[in-house]
N, C-alpha and C positions, 0 to 999 in steps of 0.2 A: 629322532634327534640323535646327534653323534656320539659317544665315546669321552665320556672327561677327564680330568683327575686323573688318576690312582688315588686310593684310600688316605692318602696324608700327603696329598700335593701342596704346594708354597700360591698362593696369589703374587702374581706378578704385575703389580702397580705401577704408573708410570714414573713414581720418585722415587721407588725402593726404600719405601717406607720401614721402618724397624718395625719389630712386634709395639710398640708402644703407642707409636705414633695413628700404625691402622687402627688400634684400637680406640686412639681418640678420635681420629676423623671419623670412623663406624659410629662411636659411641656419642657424637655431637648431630646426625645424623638421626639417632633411634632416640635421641631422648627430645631431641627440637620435636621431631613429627611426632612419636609418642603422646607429649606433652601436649601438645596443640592440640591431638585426636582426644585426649582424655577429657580435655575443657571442653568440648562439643556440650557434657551435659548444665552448663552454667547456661549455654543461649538458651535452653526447656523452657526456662518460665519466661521471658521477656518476650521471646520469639514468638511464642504460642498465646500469649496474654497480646501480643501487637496486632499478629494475622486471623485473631477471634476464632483459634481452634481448640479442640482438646488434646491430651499431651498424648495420644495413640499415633495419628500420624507423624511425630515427632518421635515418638519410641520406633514408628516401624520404619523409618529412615533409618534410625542408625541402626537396627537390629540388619538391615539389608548391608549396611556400611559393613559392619560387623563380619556378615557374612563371605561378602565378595572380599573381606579384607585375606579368608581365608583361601579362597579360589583363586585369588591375585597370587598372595604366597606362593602356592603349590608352582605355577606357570613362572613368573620371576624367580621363583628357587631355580626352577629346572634350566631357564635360559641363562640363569648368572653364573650357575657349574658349569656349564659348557663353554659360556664366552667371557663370561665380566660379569662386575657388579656396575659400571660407573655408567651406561646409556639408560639401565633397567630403573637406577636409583635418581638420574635425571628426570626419569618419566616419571616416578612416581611422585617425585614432589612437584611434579607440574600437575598432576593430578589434584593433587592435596588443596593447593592453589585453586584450582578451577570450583573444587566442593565446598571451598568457602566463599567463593566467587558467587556462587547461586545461593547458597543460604542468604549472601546478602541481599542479591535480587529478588528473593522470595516473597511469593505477594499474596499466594495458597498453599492449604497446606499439601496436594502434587507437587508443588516444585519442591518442596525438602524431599522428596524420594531421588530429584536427577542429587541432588545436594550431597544424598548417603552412598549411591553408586559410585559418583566421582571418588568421594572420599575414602570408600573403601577397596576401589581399586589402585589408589594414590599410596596408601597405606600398607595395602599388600607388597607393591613393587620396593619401597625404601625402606621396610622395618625391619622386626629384627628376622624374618625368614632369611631375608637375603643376607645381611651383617653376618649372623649366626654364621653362615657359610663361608663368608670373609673371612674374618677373626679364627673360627674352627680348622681352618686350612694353613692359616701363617702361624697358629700355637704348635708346638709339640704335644705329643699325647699325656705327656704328666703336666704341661701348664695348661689344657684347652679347655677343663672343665673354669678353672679360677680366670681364664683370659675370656670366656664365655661371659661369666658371671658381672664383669665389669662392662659389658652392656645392658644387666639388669640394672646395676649401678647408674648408670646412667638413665636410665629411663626414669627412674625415681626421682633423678636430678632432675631433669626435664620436667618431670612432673609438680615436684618442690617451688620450682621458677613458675612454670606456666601457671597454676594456677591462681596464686594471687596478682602475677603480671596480669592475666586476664582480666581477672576481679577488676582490678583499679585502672584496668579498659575500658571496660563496659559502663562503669562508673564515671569517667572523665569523659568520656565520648558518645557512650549511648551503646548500644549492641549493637548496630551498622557497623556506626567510625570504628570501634575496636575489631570489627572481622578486618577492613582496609589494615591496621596497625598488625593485624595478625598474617595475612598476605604478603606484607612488607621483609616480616620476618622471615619467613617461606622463602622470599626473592635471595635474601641474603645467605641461604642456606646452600643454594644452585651450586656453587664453584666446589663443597663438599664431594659433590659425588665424580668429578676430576680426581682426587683423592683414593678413593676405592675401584678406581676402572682398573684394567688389567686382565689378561686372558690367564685362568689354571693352570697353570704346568706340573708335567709329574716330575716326583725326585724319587719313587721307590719302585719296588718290579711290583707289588701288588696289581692281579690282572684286571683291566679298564672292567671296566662294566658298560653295555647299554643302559638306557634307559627304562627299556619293556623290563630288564635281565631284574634290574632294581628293585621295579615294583613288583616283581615276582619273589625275589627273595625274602623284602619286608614283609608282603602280603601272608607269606607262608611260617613268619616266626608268631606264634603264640602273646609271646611279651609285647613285641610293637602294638600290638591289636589292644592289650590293657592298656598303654601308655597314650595310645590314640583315645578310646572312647574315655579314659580317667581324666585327660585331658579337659576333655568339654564339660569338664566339670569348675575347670577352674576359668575357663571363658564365662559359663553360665555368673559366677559369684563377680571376677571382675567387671564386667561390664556393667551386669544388675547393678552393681552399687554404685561405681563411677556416675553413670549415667543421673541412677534413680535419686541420688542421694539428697540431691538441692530440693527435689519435689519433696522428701521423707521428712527431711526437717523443717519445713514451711508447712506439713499437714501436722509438725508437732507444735505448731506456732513459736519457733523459735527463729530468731532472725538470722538472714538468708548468710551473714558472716560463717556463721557455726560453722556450715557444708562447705564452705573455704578453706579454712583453715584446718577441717578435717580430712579432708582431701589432701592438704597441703603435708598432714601431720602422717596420712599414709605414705607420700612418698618421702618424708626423711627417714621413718622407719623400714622402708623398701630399701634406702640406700644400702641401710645393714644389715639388713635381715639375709638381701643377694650376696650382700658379700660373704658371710656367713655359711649362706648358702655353699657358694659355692670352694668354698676351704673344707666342706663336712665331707666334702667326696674321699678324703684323707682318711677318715676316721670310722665313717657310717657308709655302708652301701645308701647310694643314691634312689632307692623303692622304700627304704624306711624311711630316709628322711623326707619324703614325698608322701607318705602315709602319716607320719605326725604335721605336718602342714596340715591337711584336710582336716583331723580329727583338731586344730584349734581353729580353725575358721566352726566350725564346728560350735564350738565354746562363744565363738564371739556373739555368732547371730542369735542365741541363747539369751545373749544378755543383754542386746538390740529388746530383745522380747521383752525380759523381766526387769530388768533392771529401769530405776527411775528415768525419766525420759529427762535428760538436762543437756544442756551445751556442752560441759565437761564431761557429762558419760558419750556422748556422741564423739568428741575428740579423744578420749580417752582409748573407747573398743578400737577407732579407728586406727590406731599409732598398733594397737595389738596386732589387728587387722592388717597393717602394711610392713611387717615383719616378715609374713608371710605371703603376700602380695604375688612379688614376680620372684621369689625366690625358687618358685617352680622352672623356671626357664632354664639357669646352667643344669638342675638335675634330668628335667624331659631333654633336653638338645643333647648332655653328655652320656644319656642311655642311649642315646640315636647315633650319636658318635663310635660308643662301645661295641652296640651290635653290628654296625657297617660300614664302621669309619667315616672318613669323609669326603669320598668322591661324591658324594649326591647328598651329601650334606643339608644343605638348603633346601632341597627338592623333597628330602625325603624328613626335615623337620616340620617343612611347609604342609606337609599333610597331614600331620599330628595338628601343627597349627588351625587347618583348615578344622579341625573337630572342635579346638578349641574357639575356632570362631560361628560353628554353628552353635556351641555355647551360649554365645555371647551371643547371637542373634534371638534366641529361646530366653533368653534371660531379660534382654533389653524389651522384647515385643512382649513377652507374657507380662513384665512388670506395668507395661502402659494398659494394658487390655483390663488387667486385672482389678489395677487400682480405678478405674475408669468405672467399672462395673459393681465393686464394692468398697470406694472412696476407702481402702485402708490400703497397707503393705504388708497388713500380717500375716497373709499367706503364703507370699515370696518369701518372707523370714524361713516358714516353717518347711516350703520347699526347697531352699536354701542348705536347710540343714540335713535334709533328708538327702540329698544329693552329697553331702561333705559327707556322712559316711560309706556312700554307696563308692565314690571314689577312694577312701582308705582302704577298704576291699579288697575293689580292683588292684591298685599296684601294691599292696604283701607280696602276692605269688608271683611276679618278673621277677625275670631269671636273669642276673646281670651280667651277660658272659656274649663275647663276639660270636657272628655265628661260623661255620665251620672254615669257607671261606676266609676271614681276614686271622682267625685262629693258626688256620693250616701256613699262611703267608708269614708270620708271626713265627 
């Protein structure tokens, strides 16, 4: 592959879009498909209760979804640096499309695996891999962490909407008609990714990079390698609960609203917690504030454990829970940005990404296997937790500094 960028090249869109506006189209973009990918785990019980399965096949769809969500990124990162975001982010929502497309024709439980492949290669090409790299190239280097963080903002939005829109889909129409009404939405989404096309251009002498040159540089810094494997730490916790959560509260015999509206109550708390997030880079190095994130997910899942099992303690941890949510996303993208800027931007968050999504694929598969085999979740809690320290850890010791290269340009 070619030569992209320089380190803080402009996206060249076909309306010459201001900073404001790419960031809405980006951020209507990550929080529509986001949001849609998030509610996947509301069709678990109806779906799996219809097609007379157990929720394992169902868990190992989206754990694959998950996964290829992450291998999609990496490859649409690297093809959207070099040409565009706007055919990359076409295809992915045609993707997305198609993986709902087969959930609804689903008759066994092998056909939710074409369902999870679609999806998560649908997912990789539109989300925030490729955005990140959009947004990260049209910000300056003192607005790209807070211009970053407003499509965490958004994905919480998306999430906020989606999942009671959902809800009272599924409910009005049945779990088929609401995948159709969910589809629809998808169709209307299409003319967005017009919005983000545009080939990179460079505006600084920082020198091009290959592609091989890239992943040699990443490969060889210390810190990326924490930021990567700490990473799949916070795939393992989001996806495990998004996914698991409907099934968790129905084995407390609590009605299926709770995991609605708790889910719902994570992503208004995500709205702030990202934005937050991403103003702390001000104030706190971006590895502390990514090290207290872990240690209170940490705290939550604790009280998942111990604390009374009620409706309001379930919405309650949850809102704590979605403070810290995706507020990881401007701090991992804006260390990715510090250490190599942003000519490979995408490409090279997308594989931080891709760890966070064999996370999430370990997360989602083990929680269906597990609870399959001893009808509880208690041990996802406790593996849960043992993972939230192991990642505060990991990022203490990142070294938050460019490396010599964009240092020397500087």
């Amino acid at each position: 592959m070619g030569t992209p960028t320089p380190a803080s090249g402009r996206e060249r869109d076909r309306r010459s879009l201001p900073l404001w506006g790419l960031i809405a189209a980006s951020g209507l973009i990550v929080g529509t498909t986001a949001g849609l990918r998030q509610v996947v785990g509301l069709y678990m019980p109806p779906v799996t209760q219809s097609l007379g399965i157990g929720l394992e096949p169902f868990s190992t769809s989206m754990a694959v979804a998950n996964l290829l969500w992450g291998v999609g990124g990496v490859v649409a990162g690297a093809i959207a640096d070099r040409h565009g975001a706007g055919r990359v982010t076409f295809a992915g929502i045609a993707f997305i499309i198609l993986g709902y497309y087969i959930l609804y024709a689903a008759q066994t439980g092998p056909d939710l695996m074409w369902s999870g492949i679609a999806l998560g290669f649908g997912v990789g090409a539109c989300g925030l891999t490729v955005m990140v790299g959009v947004v990260g190239r049209a910000a300056s280097p003192a607005r790209r962490t807070a211009a970053i963080a407003s499509l965490g903002i958004a994905n919480g939005i998306g999430n906020f909407i989606a999942f009671p829109y959902t809800h009272l889909l599924i409910e009005s129409l049945g779990w088929r008609g609401s995948i159709l009404a969910v589809i629809a939405t998808l169709l209307a989404l299409l003319p967005c990714a017009w919005l983000v096309s545009g080939k990179p251009t460079p505006t600084t002498d920082v020198k091009p990079q290959s592609l091989r040159s890239a992943f040699n540089e990443a490969f060889h810094l210390p810190s990326y390698w924490l930021l990567v494997v700490g990473y799949s730490v916070c795939g393992f916790h989001v996806a495990f609960y998004s996914v698991h959560l409907p099934s968790y509260v129905m084995t407390l015999g609590l009605p299926s609203w709770v995991a609605v509206w708790a889910l719902t109550a994570v992503g208004v708390a995500n709205i702030i917690g990202t934005y937050l997030a991403g103003q702390s880079s001000r104030y706190v190095e971006k590895r502390v504030a990514l090290t207290v994130i872990y240690l209170v997910r940490c705290l939550v899942f604790l009280g998942l454990l111990y604390l009374p099992p009620s409706g309001f303690t379930i919405i309650a941890l949850s809102s704590v829970l979605g403070f810290f949510w995706l507020a990881t996303i401007p701090l991992t993208s804006g260390l990715v940005a510090t250490f190599f800027g942003t000519a490979w931007l995408s490409m090279l968050f997308g594989f931080v990404l891709l760890s966070h999504q064999f996370g999430s694929f370990c997360g989602v598969w083990l929680a269906g296997v597990l609870y399959d085999q001893t009808k509880s979740y208690d041990t996802m809690w406790w593996i849960s937790i043992g993972l939230s320290l192991l990642a505060a850890l990991l990022h203490w010791p990142i070294r938050e500094r460019p490396v010599p290269r964009i240092a020397t340009a500087a």
